[in-house]
N, C-alpha and C positions, 0 to 999 in steps of 0.2 A: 293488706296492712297499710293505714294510711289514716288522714286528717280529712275533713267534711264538713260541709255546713251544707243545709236545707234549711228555707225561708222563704216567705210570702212577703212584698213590702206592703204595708198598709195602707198608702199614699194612692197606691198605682193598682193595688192588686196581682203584679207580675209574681210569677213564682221561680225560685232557682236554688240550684246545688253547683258549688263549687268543690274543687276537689285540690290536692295535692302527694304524692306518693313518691319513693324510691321503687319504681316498679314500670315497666315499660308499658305505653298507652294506657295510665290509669282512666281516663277515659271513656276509653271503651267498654268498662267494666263497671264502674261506679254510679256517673251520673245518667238519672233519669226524667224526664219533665214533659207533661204535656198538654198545652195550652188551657187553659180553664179548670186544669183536672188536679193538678199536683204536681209535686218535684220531688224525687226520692233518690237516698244515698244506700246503694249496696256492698259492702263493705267486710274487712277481715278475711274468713273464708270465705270468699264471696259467694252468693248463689244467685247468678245476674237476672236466672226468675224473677227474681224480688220487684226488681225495676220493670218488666210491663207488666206482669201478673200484678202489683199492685196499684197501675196507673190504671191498668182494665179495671180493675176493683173499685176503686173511687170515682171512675168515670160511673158506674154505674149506681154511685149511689152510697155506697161505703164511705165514713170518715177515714181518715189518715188511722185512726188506732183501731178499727172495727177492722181497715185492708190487714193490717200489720198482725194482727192478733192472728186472723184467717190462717196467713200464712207461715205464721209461725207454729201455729199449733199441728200444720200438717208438716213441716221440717222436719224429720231423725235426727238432725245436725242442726238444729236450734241455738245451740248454745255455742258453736262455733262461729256465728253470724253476727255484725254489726249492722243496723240498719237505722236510717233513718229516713222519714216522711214528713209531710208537710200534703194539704188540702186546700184548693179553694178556698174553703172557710178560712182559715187557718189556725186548723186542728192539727196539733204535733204529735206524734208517737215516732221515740228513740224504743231501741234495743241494743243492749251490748250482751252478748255471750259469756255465760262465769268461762267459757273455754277459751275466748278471746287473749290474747298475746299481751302480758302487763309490759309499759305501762297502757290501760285499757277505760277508758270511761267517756257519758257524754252528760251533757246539759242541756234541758231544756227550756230555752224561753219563750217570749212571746210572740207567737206565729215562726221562731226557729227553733233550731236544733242543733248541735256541734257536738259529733264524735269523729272518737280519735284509737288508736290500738297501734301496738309496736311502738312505741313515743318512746323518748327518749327520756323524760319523766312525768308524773300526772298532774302538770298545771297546766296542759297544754290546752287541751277543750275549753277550762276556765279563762283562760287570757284569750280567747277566740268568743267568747260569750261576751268580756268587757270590749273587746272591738269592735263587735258588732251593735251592739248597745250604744258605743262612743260615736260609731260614725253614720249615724241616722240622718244626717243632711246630704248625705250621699246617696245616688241613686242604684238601684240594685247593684246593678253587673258589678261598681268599684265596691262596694260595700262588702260585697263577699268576695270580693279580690283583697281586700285591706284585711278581712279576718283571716285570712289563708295566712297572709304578711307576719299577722300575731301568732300565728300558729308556730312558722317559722321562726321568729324569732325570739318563741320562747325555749325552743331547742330540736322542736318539730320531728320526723320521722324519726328516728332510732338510727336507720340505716344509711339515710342521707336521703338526698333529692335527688327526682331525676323526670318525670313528668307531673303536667296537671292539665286543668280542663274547669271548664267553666259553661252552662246552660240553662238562659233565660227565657221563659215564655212570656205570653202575655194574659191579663187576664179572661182575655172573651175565648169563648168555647168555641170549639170550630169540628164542624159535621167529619175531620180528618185528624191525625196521629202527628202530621208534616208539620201542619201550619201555625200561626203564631210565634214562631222562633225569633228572639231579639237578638241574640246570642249564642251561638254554639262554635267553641274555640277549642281547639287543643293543642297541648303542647306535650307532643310523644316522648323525645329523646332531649335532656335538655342537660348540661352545666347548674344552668341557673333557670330554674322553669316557671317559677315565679314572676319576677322581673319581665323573660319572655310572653306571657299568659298577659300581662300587662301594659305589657306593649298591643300586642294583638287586640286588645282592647281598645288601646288609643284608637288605632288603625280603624278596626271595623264602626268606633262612632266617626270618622271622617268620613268616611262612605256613606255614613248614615248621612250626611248630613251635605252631601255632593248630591244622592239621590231625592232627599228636599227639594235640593235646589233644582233640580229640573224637574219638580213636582211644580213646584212653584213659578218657573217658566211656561210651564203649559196652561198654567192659568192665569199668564200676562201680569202675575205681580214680578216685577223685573228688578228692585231694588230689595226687596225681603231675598230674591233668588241670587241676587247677586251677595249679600249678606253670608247663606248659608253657603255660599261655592268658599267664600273667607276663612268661616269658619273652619270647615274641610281643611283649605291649605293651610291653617294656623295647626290644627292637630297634628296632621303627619305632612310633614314641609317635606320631609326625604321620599314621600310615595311617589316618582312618576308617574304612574297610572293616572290616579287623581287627578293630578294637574292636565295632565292629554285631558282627559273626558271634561273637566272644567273649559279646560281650553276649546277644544270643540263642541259644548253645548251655548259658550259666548257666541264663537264665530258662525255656528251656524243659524241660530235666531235672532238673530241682529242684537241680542241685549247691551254687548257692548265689543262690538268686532276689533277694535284695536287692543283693547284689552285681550284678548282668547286668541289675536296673532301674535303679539311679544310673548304671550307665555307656549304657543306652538312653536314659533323658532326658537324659543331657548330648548327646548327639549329635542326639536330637531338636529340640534348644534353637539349637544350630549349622545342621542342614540336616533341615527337615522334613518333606523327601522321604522322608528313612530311616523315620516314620512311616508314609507312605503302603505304602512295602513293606513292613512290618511287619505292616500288618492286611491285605495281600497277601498272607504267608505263614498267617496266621489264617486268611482266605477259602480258601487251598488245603489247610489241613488240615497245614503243615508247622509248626506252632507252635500248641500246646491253648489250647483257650479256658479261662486256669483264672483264680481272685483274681489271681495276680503280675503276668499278660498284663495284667489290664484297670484294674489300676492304672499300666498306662503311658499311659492318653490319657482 
């Protein structure tokens, strides 16, 4: 019993299903997605089949409603089932179950999907349809973190809040189940699980975007690499982590070593464990013993 969206952005091609539920590890049960193939929400009484039995299906060849239909017709419990799917293409098929828990219904638009069951009343899907609609200059991940927002704060579960989850691929197809993940976040046990699912997102495009940066160092553009290490610490300014690995991919490529030692001692100063890995990374050879290094201790 819970709120969902499944969507393809049109821009990018990325596919994803976001979630949110009074229900421990909604997550684990709901969202489904696999790089090239589709994103699908299994949902209500759930029967979490749904989710690779019909990501196999459309890998092979199946639309989103030819998977859906497949599977619904071999169901006993059909109509206890909320589902929804999204393709590649993006070909939509929802299903909501007449057995399904009022309030109970979804919508579907173009290249999305937004259902809902147990709600607290039936505007819920629709005000997650106009969010999603409204925030098309946004790129996936927040776009279906902002319709979740409108789910919630149109009155959202019935039961309250308590996890969510959120799983973005990309669009190229990949010979494997793993790979293409943008995004795979969840929030098990939460107060406010929302809010937290969003946060996590801040977070994982900082890293997105640390890991740039030493992309971008390896191929000697040193001021786009120093840009994106910025960007990173403008995201999440509280991550230490970030900052160390910033800090140590400055100092150990020469890009800009007095910059990546004021920010290694200030973190040394706060937790000075991060020195003990530091001359860990020294001892293994992934950090030169040169002047910059050994003016940090």
């Amino acid at each position: 019993m819970t709120y969902s969206i499944v969507a393809r952005d049109p821009k990018t091609g990325e596919l994803g299903v976001a979630v949110q539920s009074h229900y421990f590890s909604v997550g684990s049960v709901v969202t489904w997605a696999r790089s090239g193939v589709g994103a699908i929400a299994t949902q209500s009484i759930a029967e979490i089949s749904y989710g690779p039995l019909g990501l196999d299906l459309m890998a092979g060849g199946r639309s989103a409603a030819e998977a859906l239909e497949s599977l619904l017709r071999s169901d006993p419990k059909a109509e206890t089932r909320q589902v929804g799917m999204v393709d590649s293409n993006g070909v939509i098929a929802a299903h909501t179950g007449s057995r399904c828990i009022a309030s109970a219904g979804h919508v579907i638009g173009e290249q999305f999907s937004c259902q809902a069951n147990l709600m607290s009343n039936d505007s819920i899907w629709g005000e997650m349809e106009k969010a999603f609609r409204g925030n098309s200059e946004l790129e996936l991940p927040e776009r279906l973190a902002a319709t979740l927002d409108a789910a919630e704060n149109a009155g959202g579960d019935a039961r309250g809040k308590q996890s969510a989850a959120i799983l973005v691929v990309s669009a190229k197809l990949y010979p494997n189940s793993w790979s293409g993940r943008i995004m795979d976040l969840r929030v098990e046990d939460n107060p406010e699980p929302l809010p937290e699912l969003k946060r996590l997102i801040r977070v994982r495009r900082a890293y997105d975007w640390a890991d740039k940066g030493d992309d971008l160092l390896a191929l000697g553009k040193i001021e786009e690499a120093l840009q994106a290490f910025e960007k990173a610490k403008q995201l999440a300014p509280e991550n230490e982590e970030i900052r160390f690995w910033v800090g140590i991919t400055l100092i150990g490529s020469n890009a800009n070593q007095a910059e990546g030692r004021e920010i290694l001692k200030e973190i040394f100063a706060k937790n000075p464990n991060w020195a003990k890995v530091t001359k860990s990374l020294i001892e293994k050879g992934y950090l030169p013993k040169n002047t910059a290094v050994s003016q940090l201790f």
